[in-house]
DSSP file (Angstrom, degrees, kcal/mol; ACC not computed):
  #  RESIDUE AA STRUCTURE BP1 BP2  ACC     N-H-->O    O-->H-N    N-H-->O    O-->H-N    TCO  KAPPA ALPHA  PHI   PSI    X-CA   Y-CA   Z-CA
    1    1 A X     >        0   0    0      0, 0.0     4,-0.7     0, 0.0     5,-0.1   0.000 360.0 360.0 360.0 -18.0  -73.5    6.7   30.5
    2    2 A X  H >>  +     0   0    0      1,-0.2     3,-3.4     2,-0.2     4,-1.7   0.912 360.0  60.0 -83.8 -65.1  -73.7    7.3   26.5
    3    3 A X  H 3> S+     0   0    0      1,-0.3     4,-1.7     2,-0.2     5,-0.2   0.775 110.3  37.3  -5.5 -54.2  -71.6   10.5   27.1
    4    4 A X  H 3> S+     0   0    0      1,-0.2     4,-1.9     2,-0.2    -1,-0.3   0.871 118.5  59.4 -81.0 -15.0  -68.3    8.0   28.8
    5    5 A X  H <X S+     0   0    0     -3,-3.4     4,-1.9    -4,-0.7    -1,-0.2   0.868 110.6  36.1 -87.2 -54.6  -69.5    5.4   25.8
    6    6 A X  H  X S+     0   0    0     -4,-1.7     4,-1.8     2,-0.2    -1,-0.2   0.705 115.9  50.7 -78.2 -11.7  -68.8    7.9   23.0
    7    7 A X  H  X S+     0   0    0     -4,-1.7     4,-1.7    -5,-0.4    -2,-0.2   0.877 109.1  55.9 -81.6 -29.1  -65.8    9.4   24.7
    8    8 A X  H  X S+     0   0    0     -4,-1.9     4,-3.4    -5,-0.2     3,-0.4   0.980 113.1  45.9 -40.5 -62.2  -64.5    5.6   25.0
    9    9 A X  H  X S+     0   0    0     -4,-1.9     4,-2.4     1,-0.3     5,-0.4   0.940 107.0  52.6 -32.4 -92.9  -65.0    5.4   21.3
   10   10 A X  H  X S+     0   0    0     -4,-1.8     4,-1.3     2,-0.2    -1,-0.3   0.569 108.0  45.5  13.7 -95.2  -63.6    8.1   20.4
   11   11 A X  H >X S+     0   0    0     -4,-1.7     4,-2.1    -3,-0.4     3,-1.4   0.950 109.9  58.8 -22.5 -89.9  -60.2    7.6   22.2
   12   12 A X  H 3X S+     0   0    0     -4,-3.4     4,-1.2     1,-0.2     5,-0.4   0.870 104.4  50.9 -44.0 -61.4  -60.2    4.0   20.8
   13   13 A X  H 3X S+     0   0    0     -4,-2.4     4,-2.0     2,-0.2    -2,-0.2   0.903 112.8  55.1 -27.8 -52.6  -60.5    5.9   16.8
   14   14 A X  H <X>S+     0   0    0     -3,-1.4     4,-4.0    -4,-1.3     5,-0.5   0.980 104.6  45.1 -31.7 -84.2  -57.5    7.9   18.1
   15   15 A X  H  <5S+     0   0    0     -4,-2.1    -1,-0.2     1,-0.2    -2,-0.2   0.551 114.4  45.3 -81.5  18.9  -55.4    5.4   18.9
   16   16 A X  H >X5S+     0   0    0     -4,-1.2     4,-1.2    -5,-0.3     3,-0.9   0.750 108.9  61.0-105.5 -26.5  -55.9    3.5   16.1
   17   17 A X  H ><5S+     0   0    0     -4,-2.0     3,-0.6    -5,-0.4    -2,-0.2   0.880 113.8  38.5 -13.1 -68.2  -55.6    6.8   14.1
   18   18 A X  G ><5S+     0   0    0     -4,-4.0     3,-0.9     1,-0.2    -1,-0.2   0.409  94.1  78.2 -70.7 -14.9  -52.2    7.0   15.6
   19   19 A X  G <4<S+     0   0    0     -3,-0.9    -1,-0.2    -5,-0.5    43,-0.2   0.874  84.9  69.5 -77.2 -36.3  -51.6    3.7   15.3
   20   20 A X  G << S+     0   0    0     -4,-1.2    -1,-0.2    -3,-0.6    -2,-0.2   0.517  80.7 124.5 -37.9 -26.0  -50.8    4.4   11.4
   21   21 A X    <   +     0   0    0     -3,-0.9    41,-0.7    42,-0.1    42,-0.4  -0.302  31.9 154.7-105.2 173.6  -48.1    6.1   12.0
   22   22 A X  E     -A   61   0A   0     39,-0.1     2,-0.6    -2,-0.1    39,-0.2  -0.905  20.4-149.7-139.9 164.6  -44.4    6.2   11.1
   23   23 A X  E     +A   60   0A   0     37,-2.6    37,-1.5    -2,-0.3     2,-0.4  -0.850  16.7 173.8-139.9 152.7  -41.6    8.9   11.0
   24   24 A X  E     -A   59   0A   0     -2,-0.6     2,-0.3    35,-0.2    35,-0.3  -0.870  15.7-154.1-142.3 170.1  -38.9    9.3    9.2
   25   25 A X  E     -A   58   0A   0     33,-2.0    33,-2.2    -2,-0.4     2,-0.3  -0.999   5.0-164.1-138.7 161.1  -36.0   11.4    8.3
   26   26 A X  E     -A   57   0A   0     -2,-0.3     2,-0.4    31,-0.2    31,-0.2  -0.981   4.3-166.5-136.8 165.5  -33.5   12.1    5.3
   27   27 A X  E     -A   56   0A   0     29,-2.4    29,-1.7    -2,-0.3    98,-0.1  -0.971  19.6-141.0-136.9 129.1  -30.2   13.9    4.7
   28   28 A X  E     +A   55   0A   0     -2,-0.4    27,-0.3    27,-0.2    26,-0.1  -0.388  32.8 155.9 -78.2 174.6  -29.1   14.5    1.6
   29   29 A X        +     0   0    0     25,-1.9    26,-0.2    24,-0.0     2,-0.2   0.029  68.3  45.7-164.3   4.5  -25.2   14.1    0.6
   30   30 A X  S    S-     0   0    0     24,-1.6     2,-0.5    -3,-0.1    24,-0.2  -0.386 106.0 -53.9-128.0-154.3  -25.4   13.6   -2.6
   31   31 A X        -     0   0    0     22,-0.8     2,-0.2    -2,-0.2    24,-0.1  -0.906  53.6-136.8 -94.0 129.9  -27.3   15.3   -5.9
   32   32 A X        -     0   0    0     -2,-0.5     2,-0.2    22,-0.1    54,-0.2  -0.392  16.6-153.8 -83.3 162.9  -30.7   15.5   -5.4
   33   33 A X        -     0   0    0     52,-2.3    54,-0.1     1,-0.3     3,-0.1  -0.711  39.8 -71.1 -91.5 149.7  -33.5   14.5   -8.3
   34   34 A X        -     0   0    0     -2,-0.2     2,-0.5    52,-0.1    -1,-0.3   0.458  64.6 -92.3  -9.2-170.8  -36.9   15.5   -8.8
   35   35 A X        -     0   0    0     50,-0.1    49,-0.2    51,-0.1     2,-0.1  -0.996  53.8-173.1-120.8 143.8  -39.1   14.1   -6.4
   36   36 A X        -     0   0    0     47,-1.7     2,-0.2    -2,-0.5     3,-0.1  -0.372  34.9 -70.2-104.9-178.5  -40.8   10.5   -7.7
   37   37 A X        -     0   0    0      1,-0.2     3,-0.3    -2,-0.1    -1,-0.1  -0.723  31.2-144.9 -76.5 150.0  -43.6    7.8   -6.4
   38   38 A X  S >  S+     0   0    0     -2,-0.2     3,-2.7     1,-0.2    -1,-0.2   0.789 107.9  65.6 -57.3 -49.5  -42.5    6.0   -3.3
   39   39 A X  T 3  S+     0   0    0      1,-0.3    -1,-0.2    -3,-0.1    41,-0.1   0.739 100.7  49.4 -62.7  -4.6  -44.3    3.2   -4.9
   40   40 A X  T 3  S+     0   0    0     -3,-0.3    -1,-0.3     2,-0.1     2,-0.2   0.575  89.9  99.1 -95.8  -8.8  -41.3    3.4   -8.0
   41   41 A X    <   -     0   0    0     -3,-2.7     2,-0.6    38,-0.1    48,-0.3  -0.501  64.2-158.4 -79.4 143.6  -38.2    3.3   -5.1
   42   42 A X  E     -b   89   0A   0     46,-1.9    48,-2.3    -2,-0.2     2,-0.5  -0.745   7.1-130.6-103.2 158.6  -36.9   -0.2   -5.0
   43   43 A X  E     -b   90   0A   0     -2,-0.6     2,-0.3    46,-0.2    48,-0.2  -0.856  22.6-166.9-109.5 138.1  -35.1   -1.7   -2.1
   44   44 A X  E     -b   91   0A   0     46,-3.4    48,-1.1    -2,-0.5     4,-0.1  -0.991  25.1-162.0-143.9 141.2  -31.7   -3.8   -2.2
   45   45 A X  S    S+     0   0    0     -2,-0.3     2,-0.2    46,-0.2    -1,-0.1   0.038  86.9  31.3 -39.3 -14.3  -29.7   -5.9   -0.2
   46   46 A X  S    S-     0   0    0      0, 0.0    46,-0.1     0, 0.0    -1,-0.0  -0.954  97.9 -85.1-171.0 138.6  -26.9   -5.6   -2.1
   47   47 A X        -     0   0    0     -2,-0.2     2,-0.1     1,-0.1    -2,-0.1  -0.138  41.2-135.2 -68.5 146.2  -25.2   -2.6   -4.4
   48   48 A X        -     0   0    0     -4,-0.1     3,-0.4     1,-0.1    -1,-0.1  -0.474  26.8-106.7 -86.0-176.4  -26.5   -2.5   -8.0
   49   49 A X  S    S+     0   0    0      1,-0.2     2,-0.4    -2,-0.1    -1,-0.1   0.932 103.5  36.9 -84.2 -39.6  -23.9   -2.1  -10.6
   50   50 A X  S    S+     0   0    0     79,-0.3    79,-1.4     2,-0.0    -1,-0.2  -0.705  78.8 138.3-129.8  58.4  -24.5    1.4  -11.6
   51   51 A X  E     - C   0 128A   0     -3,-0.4     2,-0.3    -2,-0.4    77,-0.2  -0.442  39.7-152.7-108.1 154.1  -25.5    3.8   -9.0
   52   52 A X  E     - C   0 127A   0     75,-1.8    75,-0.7    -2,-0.1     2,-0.3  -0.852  31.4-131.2-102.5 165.8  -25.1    7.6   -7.5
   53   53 A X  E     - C   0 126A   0     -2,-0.3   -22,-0.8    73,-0.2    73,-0.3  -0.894  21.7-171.4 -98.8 171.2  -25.8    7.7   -3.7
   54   54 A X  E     -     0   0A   0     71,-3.0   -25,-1.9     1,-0.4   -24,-1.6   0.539  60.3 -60.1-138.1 -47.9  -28.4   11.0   -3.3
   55   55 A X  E     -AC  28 125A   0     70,-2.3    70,-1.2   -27,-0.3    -1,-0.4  -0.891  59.4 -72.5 177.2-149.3  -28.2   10.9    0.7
   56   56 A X  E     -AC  27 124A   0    -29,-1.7   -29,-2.4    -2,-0.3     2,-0.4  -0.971  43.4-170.1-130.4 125.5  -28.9    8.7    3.9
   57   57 A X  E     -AC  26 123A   0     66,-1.8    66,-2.5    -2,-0.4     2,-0.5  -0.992   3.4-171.5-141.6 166.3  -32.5    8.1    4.9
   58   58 A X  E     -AC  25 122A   0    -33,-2.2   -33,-2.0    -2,-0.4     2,-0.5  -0.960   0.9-168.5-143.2 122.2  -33.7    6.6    8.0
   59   59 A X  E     -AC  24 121A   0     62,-4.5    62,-1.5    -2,-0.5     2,-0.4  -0.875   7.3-171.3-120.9 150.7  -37.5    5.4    9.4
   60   60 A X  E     +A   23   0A   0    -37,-1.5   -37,-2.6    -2,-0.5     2,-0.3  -0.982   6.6 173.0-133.5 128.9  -39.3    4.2   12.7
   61   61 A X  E     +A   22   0A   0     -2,-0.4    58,-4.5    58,-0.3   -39,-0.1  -0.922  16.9 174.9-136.0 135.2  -42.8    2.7   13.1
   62   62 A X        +     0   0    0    -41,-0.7    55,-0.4    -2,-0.3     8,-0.2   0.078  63.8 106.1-115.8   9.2  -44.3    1.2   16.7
   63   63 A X        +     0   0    0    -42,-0.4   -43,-0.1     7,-0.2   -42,-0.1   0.907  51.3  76.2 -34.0 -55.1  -47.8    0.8   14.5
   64   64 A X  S    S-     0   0    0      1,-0.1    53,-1.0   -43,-0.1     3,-0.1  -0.055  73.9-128.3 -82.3 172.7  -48.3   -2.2   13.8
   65   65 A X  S    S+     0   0    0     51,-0.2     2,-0.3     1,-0.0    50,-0.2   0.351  92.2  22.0 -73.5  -8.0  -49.4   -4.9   15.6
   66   66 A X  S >> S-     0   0    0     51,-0.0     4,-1.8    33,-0.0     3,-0.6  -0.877  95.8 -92.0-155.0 160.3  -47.0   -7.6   15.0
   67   67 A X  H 3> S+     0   0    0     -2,-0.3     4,-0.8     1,-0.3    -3,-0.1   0.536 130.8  52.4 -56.3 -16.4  -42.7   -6.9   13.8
   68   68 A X  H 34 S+     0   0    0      2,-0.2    -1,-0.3     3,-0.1     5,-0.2   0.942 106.2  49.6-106.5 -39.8  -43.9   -7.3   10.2
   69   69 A X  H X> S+     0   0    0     -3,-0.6     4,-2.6     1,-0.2     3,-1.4   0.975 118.8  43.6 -27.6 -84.7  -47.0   -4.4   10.6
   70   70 A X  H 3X S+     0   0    0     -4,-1.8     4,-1.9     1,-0.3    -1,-0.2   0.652 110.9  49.3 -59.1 -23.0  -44.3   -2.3   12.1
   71   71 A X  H 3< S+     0   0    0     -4,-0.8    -1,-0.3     2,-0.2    -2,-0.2   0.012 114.3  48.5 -79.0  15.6  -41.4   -3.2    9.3
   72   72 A X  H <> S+     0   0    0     -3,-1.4     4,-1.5     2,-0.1    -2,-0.2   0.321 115.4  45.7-155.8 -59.6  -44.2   -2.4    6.1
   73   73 A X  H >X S+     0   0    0     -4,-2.6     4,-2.0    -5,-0.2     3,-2.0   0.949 117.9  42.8 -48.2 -55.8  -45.1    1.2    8.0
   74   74 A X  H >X S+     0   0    0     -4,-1.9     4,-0.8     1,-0.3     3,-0.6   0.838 117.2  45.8 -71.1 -40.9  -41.4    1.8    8.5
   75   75 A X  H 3> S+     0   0    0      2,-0.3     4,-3.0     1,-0.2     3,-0.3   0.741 112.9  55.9  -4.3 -60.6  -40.6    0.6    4.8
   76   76 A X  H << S+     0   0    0     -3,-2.0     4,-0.2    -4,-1.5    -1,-0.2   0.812 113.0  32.6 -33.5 -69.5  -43.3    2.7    3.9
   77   77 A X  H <X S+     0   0    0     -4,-2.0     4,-1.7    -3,-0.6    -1,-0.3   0.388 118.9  59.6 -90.9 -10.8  -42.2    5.9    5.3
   78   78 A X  H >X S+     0   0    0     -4,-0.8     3,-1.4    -3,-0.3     4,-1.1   0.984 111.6  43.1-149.8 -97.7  -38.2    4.5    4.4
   79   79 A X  H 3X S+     0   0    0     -4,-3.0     4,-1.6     1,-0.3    -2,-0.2   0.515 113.1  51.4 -54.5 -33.7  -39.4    4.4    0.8
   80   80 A X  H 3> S+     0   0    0     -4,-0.2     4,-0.8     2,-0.2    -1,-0.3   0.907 110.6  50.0 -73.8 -41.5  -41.3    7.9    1.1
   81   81 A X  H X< S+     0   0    0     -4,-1.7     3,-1.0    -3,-1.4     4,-0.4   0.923 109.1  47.0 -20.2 -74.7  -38.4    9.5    2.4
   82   82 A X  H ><>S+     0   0    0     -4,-1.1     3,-1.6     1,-0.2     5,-1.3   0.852 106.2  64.2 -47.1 -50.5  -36.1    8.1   -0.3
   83   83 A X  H ><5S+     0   0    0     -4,-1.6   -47,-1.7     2,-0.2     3,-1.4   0.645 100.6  54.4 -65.6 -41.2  -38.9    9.3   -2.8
   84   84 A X  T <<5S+     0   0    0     -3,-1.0    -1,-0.2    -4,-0.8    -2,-0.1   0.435 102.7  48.1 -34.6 -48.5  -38.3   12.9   -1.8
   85   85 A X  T < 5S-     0   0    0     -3,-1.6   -52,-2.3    -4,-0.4    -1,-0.3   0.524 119.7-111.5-105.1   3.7  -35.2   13.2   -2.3
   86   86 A X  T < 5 +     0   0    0     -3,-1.4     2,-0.6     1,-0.3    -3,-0.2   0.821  60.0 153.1  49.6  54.1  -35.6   11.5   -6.0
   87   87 A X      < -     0   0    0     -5,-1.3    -1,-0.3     1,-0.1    -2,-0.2  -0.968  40.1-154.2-115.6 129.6  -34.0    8.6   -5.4
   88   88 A X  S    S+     0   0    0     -2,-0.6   -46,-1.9   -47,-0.1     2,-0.2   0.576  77.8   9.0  -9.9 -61.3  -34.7    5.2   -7.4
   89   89 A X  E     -bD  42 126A   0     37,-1.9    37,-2.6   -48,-0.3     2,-0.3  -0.935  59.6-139.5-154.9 157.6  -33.7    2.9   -4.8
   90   90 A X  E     -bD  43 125A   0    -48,-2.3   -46,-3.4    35,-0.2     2,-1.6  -0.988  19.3-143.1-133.0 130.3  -32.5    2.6   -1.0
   91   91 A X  E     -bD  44 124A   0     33,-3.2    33,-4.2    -2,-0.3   -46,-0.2  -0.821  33.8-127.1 -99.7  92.2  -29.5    0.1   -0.2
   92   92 A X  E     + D   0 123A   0     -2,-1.6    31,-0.2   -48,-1.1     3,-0.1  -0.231  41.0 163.3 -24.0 113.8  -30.7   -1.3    3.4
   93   93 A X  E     +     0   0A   0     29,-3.4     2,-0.2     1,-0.4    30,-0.2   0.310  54.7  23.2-155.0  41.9  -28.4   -1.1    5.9
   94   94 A X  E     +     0   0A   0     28,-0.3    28,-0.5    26,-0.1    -1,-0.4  -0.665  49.1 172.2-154.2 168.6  -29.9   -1.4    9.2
   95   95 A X  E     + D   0 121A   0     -2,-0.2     2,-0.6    26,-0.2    26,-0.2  -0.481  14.0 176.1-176.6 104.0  -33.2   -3.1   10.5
   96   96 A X  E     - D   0 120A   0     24,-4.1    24,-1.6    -2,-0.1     2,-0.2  -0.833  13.4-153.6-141.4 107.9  -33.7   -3.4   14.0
   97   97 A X  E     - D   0 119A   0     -2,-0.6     2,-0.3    22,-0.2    22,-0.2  -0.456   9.2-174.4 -77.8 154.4  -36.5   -4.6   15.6
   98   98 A X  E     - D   0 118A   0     20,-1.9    20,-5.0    -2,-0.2     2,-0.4  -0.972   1.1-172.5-132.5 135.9  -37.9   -3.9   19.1
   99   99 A X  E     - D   0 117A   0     -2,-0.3     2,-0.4    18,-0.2    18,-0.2  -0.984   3.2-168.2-135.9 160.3  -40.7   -5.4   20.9
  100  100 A X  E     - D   0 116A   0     16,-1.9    16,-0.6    -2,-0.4     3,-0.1  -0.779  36.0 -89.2-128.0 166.9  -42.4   -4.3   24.4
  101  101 A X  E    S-     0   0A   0     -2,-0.4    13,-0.1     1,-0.1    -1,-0.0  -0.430  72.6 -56.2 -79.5 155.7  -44.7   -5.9   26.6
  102  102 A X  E     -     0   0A   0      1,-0.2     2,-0.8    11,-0.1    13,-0.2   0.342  40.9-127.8-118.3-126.7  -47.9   -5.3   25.9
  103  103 A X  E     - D   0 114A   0     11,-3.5    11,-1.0    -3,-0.1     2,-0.2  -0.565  24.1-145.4 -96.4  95.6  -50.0   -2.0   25.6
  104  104 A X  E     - D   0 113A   0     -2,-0.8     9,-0.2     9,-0.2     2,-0.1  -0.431  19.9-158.9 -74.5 136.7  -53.1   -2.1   27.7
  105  105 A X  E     - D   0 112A   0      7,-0.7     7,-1.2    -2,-0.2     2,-0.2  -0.474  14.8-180.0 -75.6 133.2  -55.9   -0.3   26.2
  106  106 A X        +     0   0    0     -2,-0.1     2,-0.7     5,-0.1   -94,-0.2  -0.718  37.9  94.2-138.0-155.3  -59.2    1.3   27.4
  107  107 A X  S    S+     0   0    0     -2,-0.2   -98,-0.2   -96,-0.1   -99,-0.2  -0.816  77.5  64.3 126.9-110.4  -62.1    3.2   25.9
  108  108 A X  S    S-     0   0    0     -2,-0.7     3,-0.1  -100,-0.2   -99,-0.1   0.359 115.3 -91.8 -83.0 -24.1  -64.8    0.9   25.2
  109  109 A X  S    S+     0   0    0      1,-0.6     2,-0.4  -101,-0.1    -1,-0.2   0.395 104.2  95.7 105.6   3.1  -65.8   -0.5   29.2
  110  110 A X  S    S-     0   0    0      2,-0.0    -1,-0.6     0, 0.0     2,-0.4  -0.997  74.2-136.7-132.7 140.2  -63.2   -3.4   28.4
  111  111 A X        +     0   0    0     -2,-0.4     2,-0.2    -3,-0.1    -5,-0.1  -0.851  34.1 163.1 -88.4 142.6  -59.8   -3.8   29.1
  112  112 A X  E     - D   0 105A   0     -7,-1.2    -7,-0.7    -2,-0.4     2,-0.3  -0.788  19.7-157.1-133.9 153.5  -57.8   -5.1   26.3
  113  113 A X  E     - D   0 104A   0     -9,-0.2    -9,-0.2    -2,-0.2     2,-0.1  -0.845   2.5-159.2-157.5 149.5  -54.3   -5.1   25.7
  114  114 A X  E     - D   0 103A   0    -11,-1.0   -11,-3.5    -2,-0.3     2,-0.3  -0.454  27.0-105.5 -99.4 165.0  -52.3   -5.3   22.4
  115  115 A X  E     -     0   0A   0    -13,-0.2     2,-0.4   -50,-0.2   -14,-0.1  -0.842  33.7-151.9 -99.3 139.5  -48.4   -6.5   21.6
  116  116 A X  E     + D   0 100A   0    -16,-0.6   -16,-1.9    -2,-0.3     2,-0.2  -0.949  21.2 168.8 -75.4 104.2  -46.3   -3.6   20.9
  117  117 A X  E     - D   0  99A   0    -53,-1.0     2,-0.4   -55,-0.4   -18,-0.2  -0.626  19.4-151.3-132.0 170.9  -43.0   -3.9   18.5
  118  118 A X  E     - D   0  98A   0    -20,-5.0   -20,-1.9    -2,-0.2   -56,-0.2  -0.983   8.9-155.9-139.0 156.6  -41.2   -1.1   17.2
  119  119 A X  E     - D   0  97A   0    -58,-4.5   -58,-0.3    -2,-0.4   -22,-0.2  -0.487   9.6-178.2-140.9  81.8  -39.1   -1.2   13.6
  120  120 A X  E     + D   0  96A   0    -24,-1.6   -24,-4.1   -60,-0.2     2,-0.4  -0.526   4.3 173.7 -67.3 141.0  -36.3    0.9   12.6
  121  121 A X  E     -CD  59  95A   0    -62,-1.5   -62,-4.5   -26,-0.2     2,-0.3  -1.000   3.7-178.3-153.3 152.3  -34.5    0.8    9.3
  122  122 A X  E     +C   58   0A   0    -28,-0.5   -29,-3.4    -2,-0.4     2,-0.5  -0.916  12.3 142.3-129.4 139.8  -31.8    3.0    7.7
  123  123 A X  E     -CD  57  92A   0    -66,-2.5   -66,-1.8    -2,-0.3     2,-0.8  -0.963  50.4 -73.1 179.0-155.1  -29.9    3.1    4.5
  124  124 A X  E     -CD  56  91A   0    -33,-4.2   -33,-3.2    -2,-0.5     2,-0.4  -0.837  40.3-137.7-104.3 140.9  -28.4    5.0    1.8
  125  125 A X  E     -CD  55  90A   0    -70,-1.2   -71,-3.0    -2,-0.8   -70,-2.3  -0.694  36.1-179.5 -58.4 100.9  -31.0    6.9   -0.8
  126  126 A X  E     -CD  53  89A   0    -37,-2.6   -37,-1.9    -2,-0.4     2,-0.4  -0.930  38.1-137.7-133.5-171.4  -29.7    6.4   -4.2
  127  127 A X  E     -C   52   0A   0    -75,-0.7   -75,-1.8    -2,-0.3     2,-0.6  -0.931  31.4-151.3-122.5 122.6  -30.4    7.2   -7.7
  128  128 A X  E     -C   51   0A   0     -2,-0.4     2,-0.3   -77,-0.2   -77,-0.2  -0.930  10.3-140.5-122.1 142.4  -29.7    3.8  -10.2
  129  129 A X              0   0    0    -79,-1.4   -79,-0.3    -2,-0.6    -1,-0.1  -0.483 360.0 360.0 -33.0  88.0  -28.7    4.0  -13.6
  130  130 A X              0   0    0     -2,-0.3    -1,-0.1     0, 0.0   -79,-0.1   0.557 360.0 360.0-113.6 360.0  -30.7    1.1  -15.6
């Protein structure tokens, strides 16, 4: 009985393990930079006045637990992307949420089940001129 108790466990660690994650991709098109902090790229809505673009980069997160969990992984990983490629800043130009019904969960001797959302966002990688 301890044995199926710790494997529950386990499994449940996992998939919160897993739960963390996001994925992302980038393409460069432009000149790349050094590589920077993701915590220095900024995000805009709108072009700043003095910019290059450096490339296209693109993220997905189902992590979190509610559309704004999953939009702050995929940001995250958006922002790491960008970072990569030494770009400044990312001009947003998709965000498209998904949600599914939700996931039931086992592990522990209880069924649970949690709501699922998924978050993609896209936009162009650039480098701005301040």
């Amino acid at each position: 009985m301890k044995i199926f108790r710790a494997q529950g466990l386990i499994l449940s660690l996992g998939v919160l393990i897993l739960a963390g994650c996001a994925s992302g991709s980038a393409i460069v098109t432009g000149e790349s930079r050094g590589r920077i902090e993701p915590e220095d790229v900024k995000l805009y809505v709108e072009e700043p006045k003095n910019y290059d673009v450096i490339g296209v980069v693109k993220a997905s997160s189902g992590a979190g637990w509610s559309e704004q969990a999953s939009r702050n992984y995929a940001i995250k990983e958006l922002k790491k992307q960008a970072a990569r490629m030494g770009a400044n800043g990312v001009i947003l130009e998709t965000n498209k949420a998904r949600n599914f019904d939700p996931v039931p969960e086992y592990g522990t001797g209880y069924f649970y089940s949690r709501p699922a959302s998924s978050e993609d966002v896209s936009g162009n990688a650039i480098y701005v001129y301040e």
